[in-house]
VEXTIBA-470409 format. One record per residue: residue in three letters; z, y, x of N, C-alpha, C, O in turn. Coordinates in nm, 4 decimals. Example, Ala and Ser with C-alpha at 12.3 -4.5 7.8 and 13.67 -1.06 7.14 Angstrom:
2
+------+----------+----------+----------+----------+----------+----------+----------+----------+----------+----------+----------+----------+
| code |      n_z |      n_y |      n_x |     ca_z |     ca_y |     ca_x |      c_z |      c_y |      c_x |      o_z |      o_y |      o_x |
+------+----------+----------+----------+----------+----------+----------+----------+----------+----------+----------+----------+----------+
|  ala |   0.7800 |  -0.5690 |   1.3190 |   0.7800 |  -0.4500 |   1.2300 |   0.7800 |  -0.3300 |   1.3200 |   0.8465 |  -0.3319 |   1.4236 |
|  ser |   0.7080 |  -0.2250 |   1.2850 |   0.7140 |  -0.1060 |   1.3670 |   0.7870 |   0.0030 |   1.2900 |   0.8039 |   0.1138 |   1.3409 |
+------+----------+----------+----------+----------+----------+----------+----------+----------+----------+----------+----------+----------+
This chain:
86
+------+----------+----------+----------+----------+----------+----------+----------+----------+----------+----------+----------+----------+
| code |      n_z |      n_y |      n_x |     ca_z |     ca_y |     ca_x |      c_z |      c_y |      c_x |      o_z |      o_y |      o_x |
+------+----------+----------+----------+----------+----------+----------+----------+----------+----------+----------+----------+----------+
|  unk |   0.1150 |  -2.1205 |   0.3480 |   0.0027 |  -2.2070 |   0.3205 |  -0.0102 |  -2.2273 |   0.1699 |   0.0852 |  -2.2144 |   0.0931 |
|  unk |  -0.1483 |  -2.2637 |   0.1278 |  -0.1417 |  -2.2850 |   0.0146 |  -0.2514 |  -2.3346 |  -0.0393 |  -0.3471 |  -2.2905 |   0.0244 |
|  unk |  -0.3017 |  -2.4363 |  -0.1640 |  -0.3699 |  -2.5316 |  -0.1219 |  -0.3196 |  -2.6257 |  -0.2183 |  -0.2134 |  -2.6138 |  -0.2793 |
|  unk |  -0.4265 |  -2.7475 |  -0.2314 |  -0.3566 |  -2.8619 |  -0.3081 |  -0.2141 |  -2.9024 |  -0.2836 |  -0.1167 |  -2.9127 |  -0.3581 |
|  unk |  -0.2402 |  -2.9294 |  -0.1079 |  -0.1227 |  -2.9876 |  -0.0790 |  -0.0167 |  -2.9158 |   0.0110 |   0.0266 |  -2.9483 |   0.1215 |
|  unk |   0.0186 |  -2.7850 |  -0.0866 |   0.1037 |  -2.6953 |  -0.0527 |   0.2256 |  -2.7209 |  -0.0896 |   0.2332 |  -2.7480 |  -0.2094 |
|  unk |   0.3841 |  -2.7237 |   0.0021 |   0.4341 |  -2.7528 |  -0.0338 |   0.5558 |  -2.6027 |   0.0231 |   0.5298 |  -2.5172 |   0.1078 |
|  unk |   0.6961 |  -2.6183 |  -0.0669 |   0.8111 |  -2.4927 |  -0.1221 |   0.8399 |  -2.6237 |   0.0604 |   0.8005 |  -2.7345 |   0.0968 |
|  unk |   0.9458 |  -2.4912 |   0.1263 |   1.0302 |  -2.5445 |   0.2514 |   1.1618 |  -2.6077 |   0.2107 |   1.2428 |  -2.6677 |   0.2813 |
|  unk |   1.1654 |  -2.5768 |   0.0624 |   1.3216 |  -2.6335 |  -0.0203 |   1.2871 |  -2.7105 |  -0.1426 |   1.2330 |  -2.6244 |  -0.2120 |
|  unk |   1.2861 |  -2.8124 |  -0.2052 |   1.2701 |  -2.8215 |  -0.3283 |   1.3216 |  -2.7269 |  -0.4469 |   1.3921 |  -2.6397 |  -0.3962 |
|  unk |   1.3153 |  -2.7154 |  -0.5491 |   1.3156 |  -2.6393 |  -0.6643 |   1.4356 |  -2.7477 |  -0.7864 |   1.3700 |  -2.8249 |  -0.8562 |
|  unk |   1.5047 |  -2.7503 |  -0.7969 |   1.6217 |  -2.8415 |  -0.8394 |   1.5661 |  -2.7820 |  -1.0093 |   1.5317 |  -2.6642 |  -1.0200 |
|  unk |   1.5634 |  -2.8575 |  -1.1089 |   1.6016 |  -2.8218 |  -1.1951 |   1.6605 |  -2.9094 |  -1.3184 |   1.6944 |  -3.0108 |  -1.2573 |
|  unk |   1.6843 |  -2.9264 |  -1.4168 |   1.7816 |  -2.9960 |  -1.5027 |   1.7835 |  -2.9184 |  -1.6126 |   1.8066 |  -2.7982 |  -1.6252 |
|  unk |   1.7467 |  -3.0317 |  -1.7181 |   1.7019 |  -3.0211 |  -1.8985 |   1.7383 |  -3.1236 |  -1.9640 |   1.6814 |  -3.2296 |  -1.9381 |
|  unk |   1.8505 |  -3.1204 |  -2.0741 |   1.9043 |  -3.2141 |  -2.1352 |   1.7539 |  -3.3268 |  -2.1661 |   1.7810 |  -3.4451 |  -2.1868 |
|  unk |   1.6413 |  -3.2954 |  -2.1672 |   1.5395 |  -3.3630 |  -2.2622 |   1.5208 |  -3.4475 |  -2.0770 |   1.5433 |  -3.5684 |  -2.0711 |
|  unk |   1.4940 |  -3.3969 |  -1.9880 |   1.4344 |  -3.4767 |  -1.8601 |   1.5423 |  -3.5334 |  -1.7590 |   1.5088 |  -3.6236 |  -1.6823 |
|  unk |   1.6588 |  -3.4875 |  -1.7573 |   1.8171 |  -3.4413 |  -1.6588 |   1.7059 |  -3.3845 |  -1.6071 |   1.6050 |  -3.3307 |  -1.6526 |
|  unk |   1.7842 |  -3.4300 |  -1.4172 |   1.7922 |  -3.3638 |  -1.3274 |   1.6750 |  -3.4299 |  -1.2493 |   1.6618 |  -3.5513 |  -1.2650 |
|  unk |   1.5686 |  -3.3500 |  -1.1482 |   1.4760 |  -3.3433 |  -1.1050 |   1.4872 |  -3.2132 |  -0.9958 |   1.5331 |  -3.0996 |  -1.0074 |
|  unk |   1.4150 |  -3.2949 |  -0.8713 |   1.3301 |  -3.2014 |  -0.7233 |   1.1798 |  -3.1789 |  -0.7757 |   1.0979 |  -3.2642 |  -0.8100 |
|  unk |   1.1702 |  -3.0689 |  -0.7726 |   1.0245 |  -2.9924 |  -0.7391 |   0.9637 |  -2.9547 |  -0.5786 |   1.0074 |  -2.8557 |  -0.5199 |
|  unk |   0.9007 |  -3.0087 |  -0.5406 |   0.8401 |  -2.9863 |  -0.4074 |   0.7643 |  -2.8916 |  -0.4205 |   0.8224 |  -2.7898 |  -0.3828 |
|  unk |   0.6618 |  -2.8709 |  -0.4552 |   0.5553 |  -2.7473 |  -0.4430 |   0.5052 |  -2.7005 |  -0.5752 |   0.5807 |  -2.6909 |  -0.6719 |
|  unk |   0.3757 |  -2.6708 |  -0.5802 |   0.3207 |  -2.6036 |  -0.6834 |   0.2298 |  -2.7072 |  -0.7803 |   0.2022 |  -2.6751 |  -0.8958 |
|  unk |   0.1871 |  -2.8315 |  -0.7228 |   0.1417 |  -2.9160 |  -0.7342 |   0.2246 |  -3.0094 |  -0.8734 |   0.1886 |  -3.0218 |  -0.9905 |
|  unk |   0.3799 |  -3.0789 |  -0.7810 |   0.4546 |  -3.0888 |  -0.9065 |   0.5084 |  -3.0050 |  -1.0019 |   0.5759 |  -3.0295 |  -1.1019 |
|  unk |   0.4590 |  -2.8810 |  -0.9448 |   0.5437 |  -2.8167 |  -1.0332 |   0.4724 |  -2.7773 |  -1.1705 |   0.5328 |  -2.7531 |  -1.2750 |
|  unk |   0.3069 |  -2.7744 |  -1.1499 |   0.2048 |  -2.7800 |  -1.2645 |   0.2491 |  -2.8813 |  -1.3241 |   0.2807 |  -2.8593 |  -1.4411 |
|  unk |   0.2616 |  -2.9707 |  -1.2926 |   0.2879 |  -3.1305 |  -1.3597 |   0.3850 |  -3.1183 |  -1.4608 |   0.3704 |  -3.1631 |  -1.5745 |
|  unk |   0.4757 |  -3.0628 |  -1.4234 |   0.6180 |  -3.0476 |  -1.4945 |   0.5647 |  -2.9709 |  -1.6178 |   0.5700 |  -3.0141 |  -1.7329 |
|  unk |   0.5086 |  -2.8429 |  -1.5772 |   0.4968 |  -2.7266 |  -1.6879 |   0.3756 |  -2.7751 |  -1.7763 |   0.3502 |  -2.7144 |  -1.8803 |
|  unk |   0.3121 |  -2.8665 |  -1.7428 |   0.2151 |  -2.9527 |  -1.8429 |   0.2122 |  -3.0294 |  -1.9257 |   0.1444 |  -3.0273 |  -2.0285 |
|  unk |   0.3313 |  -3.1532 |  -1.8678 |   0.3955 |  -3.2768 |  -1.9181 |   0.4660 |  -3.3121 |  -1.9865 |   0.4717 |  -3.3775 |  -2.0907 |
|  unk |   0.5814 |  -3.2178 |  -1.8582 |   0.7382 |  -3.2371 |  -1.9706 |   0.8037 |  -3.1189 |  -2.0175 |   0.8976 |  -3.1264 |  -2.0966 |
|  unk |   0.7597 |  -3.0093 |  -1.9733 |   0.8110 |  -2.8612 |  -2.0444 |   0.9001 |  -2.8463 |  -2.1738 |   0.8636 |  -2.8551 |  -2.2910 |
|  unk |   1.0136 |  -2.8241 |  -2.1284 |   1.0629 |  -2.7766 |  -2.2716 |   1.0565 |  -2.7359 |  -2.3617 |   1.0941 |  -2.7785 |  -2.4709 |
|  unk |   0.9960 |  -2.6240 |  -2.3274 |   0.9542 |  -2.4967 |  -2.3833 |   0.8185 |  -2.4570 |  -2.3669 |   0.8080 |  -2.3845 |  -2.2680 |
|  unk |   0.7437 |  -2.4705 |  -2.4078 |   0.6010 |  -2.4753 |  -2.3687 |   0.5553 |  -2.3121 |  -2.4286 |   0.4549 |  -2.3115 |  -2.4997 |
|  unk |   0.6177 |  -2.1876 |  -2.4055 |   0.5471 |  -2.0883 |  -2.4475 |   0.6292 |  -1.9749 |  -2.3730 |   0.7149 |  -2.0269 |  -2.3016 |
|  unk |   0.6300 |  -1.8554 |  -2.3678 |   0.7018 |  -1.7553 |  -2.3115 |   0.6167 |  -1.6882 |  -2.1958 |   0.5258 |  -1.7560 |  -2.1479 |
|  unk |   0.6364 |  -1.5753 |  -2.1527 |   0.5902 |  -1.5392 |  -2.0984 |   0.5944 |  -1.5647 |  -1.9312 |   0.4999 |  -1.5770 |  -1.8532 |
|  unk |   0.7396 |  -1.5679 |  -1.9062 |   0.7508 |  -1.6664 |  -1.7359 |   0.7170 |  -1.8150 |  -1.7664 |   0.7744 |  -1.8813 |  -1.6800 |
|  unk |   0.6564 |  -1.8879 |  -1.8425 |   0.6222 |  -2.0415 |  -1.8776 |   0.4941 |  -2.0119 |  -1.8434 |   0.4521 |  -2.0785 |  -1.7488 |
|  unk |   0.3679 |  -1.8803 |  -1.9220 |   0.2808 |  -1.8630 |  -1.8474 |   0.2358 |  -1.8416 |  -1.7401 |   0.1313 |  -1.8876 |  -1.6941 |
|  unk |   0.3374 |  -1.7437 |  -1.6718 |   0.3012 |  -1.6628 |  -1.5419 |   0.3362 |  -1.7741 |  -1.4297 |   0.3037 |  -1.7547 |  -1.3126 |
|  unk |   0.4112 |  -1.9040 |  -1.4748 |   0.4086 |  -2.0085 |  -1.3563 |   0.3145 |  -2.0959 |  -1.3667 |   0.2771 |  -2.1344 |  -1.2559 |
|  unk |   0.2531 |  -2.1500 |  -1.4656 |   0.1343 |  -2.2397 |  -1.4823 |   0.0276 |  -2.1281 |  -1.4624 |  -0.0825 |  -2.1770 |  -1.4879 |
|  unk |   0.0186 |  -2.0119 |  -1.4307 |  -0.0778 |  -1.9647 |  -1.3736 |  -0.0819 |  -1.9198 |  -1.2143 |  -0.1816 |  -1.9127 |  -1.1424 |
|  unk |   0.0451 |  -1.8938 |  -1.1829 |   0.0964 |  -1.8886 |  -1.0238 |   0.0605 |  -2.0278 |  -0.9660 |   0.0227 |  -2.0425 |  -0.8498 |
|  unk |   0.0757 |  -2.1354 |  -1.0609 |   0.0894 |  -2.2471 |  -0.9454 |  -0.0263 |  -2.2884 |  -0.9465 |  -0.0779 |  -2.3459 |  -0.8506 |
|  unk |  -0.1066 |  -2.2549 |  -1.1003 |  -0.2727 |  -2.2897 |  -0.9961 |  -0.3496 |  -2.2068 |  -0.9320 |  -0.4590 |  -2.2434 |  -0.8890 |
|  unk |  -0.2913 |  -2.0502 |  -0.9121 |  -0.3675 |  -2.0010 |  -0.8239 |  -0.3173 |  -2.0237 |  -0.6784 |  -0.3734 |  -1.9747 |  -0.5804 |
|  unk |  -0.1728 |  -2.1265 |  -0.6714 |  -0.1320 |  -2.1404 |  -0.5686 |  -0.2373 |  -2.2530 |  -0.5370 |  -0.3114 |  -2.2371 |  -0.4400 |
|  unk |  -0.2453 |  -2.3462 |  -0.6009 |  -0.2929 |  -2.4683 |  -0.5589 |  -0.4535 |  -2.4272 |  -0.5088 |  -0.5067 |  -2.4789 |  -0.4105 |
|  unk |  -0.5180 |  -2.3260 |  -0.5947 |  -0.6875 |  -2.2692 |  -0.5931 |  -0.6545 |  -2.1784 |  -0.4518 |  -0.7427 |  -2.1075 |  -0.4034 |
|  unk |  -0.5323 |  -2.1869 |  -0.3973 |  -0.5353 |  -2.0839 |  -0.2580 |  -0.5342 |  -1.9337 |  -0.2959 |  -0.5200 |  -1.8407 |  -0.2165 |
|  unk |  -0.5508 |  -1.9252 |  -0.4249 |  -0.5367 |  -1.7268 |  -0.4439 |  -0.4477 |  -1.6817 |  -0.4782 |  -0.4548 |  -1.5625 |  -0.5081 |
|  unk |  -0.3007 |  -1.7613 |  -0.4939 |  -0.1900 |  -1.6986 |  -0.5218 |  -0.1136 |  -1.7460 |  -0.3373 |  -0.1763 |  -1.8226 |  -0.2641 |
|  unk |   0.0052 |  -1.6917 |  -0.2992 |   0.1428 |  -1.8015 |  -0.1916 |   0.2015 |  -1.8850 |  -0.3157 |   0.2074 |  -1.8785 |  -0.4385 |
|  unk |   0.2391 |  -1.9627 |  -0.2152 |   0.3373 |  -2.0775 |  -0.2578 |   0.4460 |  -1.9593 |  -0.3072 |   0.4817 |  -1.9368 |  -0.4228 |
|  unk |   0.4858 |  -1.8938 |  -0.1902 |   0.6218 |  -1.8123 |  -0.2644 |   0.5825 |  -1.7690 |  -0.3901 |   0.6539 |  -1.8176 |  -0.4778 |
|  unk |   0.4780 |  -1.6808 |  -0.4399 |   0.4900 |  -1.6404 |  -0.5959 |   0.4799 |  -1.7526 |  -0.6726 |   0.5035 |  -1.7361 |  -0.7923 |
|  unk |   0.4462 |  -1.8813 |  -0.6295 |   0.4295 |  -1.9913 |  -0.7347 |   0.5875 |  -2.0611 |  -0.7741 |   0.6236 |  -2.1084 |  -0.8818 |
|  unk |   0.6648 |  -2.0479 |  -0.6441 |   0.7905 |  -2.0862 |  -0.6617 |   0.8811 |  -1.9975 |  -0.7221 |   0.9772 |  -2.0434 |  -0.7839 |
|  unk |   0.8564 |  -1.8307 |  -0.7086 |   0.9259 |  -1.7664 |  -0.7942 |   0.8917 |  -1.7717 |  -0.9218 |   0.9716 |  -1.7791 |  -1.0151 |
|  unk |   0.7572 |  -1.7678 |  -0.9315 |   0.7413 |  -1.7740 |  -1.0928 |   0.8018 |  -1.9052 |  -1.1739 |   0.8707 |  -1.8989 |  -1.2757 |
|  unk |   0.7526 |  -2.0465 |  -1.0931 |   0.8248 |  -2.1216 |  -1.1456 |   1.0299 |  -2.1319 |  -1.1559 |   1.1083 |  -2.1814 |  -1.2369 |
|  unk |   1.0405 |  -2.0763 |  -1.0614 |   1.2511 |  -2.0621 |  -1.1065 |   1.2030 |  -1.9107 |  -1.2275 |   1.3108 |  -1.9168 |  -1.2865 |
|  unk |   1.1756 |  -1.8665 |  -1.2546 |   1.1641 |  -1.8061 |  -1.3440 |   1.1642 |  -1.8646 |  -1.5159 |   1.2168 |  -1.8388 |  -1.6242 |
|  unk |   1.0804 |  -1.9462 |  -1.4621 |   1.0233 |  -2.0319 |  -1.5889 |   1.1488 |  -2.1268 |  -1.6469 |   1.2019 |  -2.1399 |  -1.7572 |
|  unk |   1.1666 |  -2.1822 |  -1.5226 |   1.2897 |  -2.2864 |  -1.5096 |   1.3942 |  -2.1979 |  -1.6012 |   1.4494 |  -2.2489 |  -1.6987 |
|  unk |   1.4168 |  -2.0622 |  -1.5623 |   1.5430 |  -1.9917 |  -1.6200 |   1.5377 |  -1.9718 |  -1.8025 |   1.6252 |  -1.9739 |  -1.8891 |
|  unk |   1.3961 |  -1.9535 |  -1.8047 |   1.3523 |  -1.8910 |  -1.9379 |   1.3753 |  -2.0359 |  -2.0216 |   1.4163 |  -2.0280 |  -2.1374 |
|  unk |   1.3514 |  -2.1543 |  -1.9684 |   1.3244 |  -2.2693 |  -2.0634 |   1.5016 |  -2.3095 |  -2.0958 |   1.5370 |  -2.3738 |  -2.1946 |
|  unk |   1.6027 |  -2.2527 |  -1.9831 |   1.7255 |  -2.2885 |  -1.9548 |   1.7645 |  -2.2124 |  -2.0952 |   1.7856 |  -2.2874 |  -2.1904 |
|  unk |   1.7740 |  -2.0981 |  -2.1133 |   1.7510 |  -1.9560 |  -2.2236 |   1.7371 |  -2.0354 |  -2.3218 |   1.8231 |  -2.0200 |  -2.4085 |
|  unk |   1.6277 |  -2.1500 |  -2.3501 |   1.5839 |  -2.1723 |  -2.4763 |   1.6992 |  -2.2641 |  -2.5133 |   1.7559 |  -2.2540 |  -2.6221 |
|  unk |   1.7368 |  -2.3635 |  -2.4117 |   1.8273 |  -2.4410 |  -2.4698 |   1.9617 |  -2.3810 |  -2.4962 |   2.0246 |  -2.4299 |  -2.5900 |
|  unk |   2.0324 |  -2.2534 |  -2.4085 |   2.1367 |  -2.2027 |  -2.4402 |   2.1149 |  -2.2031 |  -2.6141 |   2.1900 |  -2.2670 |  -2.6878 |
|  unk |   1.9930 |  -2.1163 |  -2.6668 |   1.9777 |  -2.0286 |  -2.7928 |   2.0152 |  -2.1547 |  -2.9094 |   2.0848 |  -2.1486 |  -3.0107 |
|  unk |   1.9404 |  -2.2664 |  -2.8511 |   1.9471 |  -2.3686 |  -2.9805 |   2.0594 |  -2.4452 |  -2.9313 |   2.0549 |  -2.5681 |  -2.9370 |
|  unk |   2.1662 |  -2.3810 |  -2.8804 |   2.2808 |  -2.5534 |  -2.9012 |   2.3994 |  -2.3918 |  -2.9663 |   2.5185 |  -2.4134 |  -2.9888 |
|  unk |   2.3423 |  -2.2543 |  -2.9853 |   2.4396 |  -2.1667 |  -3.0366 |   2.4059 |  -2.1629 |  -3.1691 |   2.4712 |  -2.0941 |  -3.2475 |
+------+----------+----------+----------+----------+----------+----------+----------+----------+----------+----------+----------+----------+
């Protein structure tokens, strides 16, 4: 399903020294996140999930590519903080 109120069958766990730790339900919060509080606000999986999750939410993407793209994103922003605490 997919849709405003589309939601992942698992939440999406993720954790950033700047936010801690946080559940992601669908594609819905998960725009929210990549809008709001983003770490990293640039990269190329940072795009490809703020664009997965509103074509999830517009119904032209699945939830599944919105949730992979977003753990993607999640990984890449994880990346950024490894780079700056080396």
């Amino acid at each position: 399903m997919s849709g405003p109120n589309a939601r992942w069958g698992k939440p999406v766990s993720i954790e950033f020294p700047t936010t801690g730790s946080q559940e992601v339900s669908g594609p819905f919060e998960a725009l929210a996140h990549l809008t709001d509080n983003w770490p990293a606000q640039q990269g190329l999986d940072f795009v490809r999930a703020r664009s997965a999750c509103r074509g999830a939410l517009a119904g032209h993407k699945s939830v599944d590519d919105a949730r992979a793209a977003f753990e993607a994103a999640a990984a890449e922003a994880r990346r950024h903080f490894d780079k700056r605490r080396h």
